[in-house]
N, C-alpha and C positions, 0 to 999 in steps of 0.2 A: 257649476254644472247646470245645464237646462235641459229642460223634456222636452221631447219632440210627441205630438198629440195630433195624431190621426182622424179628420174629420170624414167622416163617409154616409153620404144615401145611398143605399143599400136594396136591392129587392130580397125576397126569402129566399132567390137561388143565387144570392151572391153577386147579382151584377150592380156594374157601379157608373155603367157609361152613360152620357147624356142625361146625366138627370134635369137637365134646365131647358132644354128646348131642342126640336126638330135639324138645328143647325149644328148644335154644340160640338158633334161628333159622330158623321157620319158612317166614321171607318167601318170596314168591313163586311158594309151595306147594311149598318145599323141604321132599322126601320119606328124604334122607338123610342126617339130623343122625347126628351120632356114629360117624363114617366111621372115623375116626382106631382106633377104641376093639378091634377086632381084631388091629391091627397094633403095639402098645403095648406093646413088653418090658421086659427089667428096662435091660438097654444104653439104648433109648433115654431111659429115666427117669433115667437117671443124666447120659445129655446136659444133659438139661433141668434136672435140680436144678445142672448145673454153671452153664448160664448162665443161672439164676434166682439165683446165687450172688456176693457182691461187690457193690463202690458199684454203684446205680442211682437213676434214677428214671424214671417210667413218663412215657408220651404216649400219651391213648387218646383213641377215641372215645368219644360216650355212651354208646351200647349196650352196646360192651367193660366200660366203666366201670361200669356197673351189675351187669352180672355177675359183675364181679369184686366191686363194694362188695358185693354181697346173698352171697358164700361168703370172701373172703380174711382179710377182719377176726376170724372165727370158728376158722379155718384158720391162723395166721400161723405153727405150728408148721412146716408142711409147704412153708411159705415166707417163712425168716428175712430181717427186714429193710421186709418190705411194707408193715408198720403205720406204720411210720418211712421211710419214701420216701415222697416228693413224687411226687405223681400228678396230671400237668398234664392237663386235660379240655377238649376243641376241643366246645363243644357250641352253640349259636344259643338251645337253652330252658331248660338248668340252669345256676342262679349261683352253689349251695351245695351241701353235701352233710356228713353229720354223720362221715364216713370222716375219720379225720384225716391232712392234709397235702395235702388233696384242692385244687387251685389252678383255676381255670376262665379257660377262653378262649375271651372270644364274639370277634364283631366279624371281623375279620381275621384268619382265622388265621394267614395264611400268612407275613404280618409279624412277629406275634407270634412264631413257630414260630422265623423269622428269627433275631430277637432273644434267644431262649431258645439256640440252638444258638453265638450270641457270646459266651453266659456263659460263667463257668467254671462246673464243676460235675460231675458225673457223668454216665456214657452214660444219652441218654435210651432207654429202652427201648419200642417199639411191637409190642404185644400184638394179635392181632384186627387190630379196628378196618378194615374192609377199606375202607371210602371214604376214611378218614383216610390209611391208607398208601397209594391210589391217587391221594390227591392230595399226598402228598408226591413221590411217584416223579414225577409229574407236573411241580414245580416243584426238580425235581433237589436234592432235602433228603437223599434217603437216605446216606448214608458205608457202611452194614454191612448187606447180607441174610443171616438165618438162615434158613435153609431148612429143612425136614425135609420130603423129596418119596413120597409113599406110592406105592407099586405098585396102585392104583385109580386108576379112570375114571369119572365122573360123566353126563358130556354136560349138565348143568345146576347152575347156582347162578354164586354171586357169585364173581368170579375176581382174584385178586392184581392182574393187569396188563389188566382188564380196559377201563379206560378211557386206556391208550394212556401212557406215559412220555416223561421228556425221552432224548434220548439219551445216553448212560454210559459206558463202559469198567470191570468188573469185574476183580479177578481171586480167584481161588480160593486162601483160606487155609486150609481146613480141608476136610478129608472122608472119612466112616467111612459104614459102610453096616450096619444092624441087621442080626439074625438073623432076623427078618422081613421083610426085603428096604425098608426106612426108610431112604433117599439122606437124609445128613447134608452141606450144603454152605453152608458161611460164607464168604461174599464179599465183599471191600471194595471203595471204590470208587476204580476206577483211571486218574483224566485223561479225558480226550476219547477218543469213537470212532474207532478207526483205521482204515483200508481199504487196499485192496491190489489186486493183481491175479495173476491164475496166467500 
């Protein structure tokens, strides 16, 4: 059995688009790519080289997937390991891709997704991908959120939780906060929702 582990930048109203640059992701007449890129310090890069760090393999979207094949394969210095992990791709129009280890899931993903998470193997890692991780949270796939929550407000674009999850119980394993004000918050997933009353 392997966890599939949620990576996300994040602003306080939930949006998740563009956080690397003006290009990443224009849809929608998204005017603020590259949100992330102010708030960027050395603390939180050393977050990020830790859990880009160890077994993995990736679960992304196409999009994701594309951005990352067109810089990672040139780049593998800056992230050991990525040329040689399996990188499972939920896409409906690409079968192939010359990245090596690159595996493609058309059809059903969510079966497929199923099936992958019964193997054994290593955490799969979901990068991006914001419909992909909307529809896992959706069919209760996620085991692990990584967060990294910035001190921005958007009022627009694509949002983590924007089309609604199964319901969950988390709880909080980790959490630092940059010198930048970067809420670091790793969450697994913890049973069924509880409720109460006062």
């Amino acid at each position: 059995m392997r966890n599939i582990v949620v990576l996300s930048f994040i602003t306080l109203d939930g949006v998740m688009q563009a956080p690397g640059g003006p290009e990443e992701d224009p849809s929608g007449s998204f005017k603020y790519g590259g949100w992330t890129v102010p708030y960027f310090d050395e603390a939180l890069g050393n977050v990020m080289a830790e859990q880009m760090t160890g077994p993995f393999a990736l679960l992304l979207g196409r999009k994701t997937f594309e951005i990352f094949a067109s810089y990672w394969p040139q780049h593998a210095d800056d992230w050991p390991g990525i040329n040689e992990a399996t990188k499972y791709v939920v896409s409906n129009t690409r079968r192939e891709h010359e990245w090596s280890n690159s595996v493609f899931i058309n059809g059903d993903a969510v079966e497929e997704i199923k099936k992958l998470k019964a193997q054994d193997g290593p955490p799969l890692q979901v990068h991006g991908s914001g419909n992909l991780s909307q529809s896992l949270l959706k069919y209760d796939l996620v085991d692990e959120l990584w967060c990294k929550i910035f001190p921005v407000t958007l009022g627009q674009g694509k949002r983590l939780f924007e089309d609604g999850t199964s319901p969950a119980a988390f709880t909080l394993e980790r959490t630092t906060t940059s010198p930048s004000g970067v809420i670091v918050a790793n969450y697994k997933r913890d049973g069924e929702v509880k409720t109460g009353s006062f």
